[in-house]
Structure formats: structure tokens, C-alpha cells
KOLFIMI-801567 format. One record per residue (C-alpha): residue in one letter; z, y, x. Coordinates in steps of 0.001 Angstrom, whole numbers, plus 500000, padded with zeros to 6 digits. Layout:
BEGIN
ATOM r     c3     c2     c1
ATOM A      Z      Y      X
...
***
This chain:
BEGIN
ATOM r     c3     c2     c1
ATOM X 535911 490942 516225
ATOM X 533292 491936 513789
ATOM X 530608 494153 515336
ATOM X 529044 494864 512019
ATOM X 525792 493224 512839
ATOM X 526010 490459 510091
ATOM X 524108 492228 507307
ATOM X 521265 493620 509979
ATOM X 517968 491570 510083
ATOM X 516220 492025 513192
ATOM X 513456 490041 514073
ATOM X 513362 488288 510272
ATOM X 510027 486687 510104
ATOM X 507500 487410 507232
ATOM X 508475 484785 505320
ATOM X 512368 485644 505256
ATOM X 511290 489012 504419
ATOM X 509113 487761 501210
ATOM X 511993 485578 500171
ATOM X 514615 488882 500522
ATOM X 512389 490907 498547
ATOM X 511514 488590 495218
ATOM X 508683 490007 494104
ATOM X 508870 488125 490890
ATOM X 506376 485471 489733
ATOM X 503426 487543 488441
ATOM X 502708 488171 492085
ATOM X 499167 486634 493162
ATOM X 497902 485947 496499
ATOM X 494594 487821 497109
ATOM X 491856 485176 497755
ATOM X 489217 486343 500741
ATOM X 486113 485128 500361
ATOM X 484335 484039 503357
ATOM X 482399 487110 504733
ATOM X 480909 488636 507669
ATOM X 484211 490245 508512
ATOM X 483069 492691 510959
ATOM X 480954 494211 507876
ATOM X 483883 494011 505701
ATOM X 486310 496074 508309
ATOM X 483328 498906 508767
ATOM X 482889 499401 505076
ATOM X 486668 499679 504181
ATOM X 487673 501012 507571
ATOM X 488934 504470 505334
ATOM X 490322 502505 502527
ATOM X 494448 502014 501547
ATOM X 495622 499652 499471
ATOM X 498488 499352 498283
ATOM X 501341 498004 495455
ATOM X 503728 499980 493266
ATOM X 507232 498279 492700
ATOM X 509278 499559 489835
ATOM X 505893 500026 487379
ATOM X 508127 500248 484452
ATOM X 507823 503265 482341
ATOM X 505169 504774 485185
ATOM X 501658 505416 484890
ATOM X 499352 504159 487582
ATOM X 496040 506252 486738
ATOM X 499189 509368 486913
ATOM X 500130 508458 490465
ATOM X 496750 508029 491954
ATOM X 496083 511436 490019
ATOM X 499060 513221 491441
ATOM X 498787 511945 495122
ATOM X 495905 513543 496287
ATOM X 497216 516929 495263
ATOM X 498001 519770 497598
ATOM X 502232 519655 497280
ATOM X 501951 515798 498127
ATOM X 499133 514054 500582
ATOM X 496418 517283 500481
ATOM X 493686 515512 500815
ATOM X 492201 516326 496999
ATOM X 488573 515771 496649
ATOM X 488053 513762 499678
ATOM X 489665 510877 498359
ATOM X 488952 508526 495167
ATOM X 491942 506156 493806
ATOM X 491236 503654 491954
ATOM X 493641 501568 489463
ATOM X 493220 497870 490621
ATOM X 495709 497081 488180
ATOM X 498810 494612 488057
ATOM X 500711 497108 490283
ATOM X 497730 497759 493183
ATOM X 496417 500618 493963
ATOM X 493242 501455 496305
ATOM X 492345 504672 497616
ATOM X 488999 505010 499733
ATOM X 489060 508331 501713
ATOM X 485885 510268 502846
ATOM X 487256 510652 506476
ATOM X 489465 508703 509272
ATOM X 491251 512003 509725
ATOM X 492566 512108 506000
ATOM X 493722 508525 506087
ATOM X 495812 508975 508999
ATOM X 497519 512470 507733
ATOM X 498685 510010 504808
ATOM X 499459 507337 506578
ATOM X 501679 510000 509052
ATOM X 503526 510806 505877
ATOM X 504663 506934 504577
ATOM X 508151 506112 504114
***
């Protein structure tokens, strides 16, 4: 008897999940350079990064425009996105409290 758990993936590791989700092959590894980590995590401690899938036929510099605005993550003006191209995003916010009311709102 089929219990309907063959197409559920609990417990897939990272690397099953990479391989399920084909990025494609213009996807780079990001290279950290050896740093006082500790200094690193304070001075981006209010940033998000992040990647947009499906670019084709959207604007990035549009996006990071539109989702600061009121209707969407109303945080506009305490927040500055920048376009770090190929896809990535970064948005450093002025305050702890803003990043979390965004992050609250994810998918």
C-alpha cells in the first residue's frame, strides 16, 4: 500500500537539495576571504542578501526599488538595496527591528 510519501523529501541534505534545484551553470560560489569574522558579522549584522530566480524579462534595480515601499516590506528610507548583479541582491537596513519585520514576511 502506497502511503503517498514517495515524492516527500524530508531530511534531504544540502547537497540533494542543490542537485533538485539546478541552478544552471552561471552559478558561482562566493569566495570568503580570510577575515576577522567577528568584525565581519558586527558590520553586516543588518544586511540580507539574497538571489532572484526567474531574472528573465525582470529588472533588478525595479525590485530593490519596489520592495522597500509601504504596500510591500514598509521599511522605505531605512533601507538601501543594492544590485550585486548576476541575480544577487543586498539590502543593508538601518535597524535590527526592520530586518526582522522582513524577514517575518518571507515565503
Amino acid at each position: 500500500m502506497n502511503n503517498g510519501s514517495d515524492n516527500v523529501h524530508q531530511g534531504a541534505s544540502s547537497s540533494q537539495t542543490r542537485r533538485r534545484l539546478d541552478l544552471g551553470e552561471e552559478e558561482e560560489l562566493i569566495q570568503i576571504p580570510n577575515c576577522d569574522m567577528g568584525r565581519a558579522a558586527e558590520k553586516f549584522k543588518n544586511t540580507l542578501i539574497g538571489r532572484m530566480f526567474h531574472k528573465e524579462g525582470r529588472s533588478m534595480d525595479a525590485i530593490i526599488g519596489m520592495l522597500p515601499k509601504p504596500k510591500i516590506w514598509d521599511v522605505e528610507g531605512r533601507v538601501h538595496g543594492i544590485n550585486l548583479r548576476n541575480g544577487q541582491f543586498q539590502f543593508n537596513f538601518d535597524n535590527e527591528e526592520d530586518m526582522a519585520k522582513v524577514l517575518r514576511k518571507r515565503p
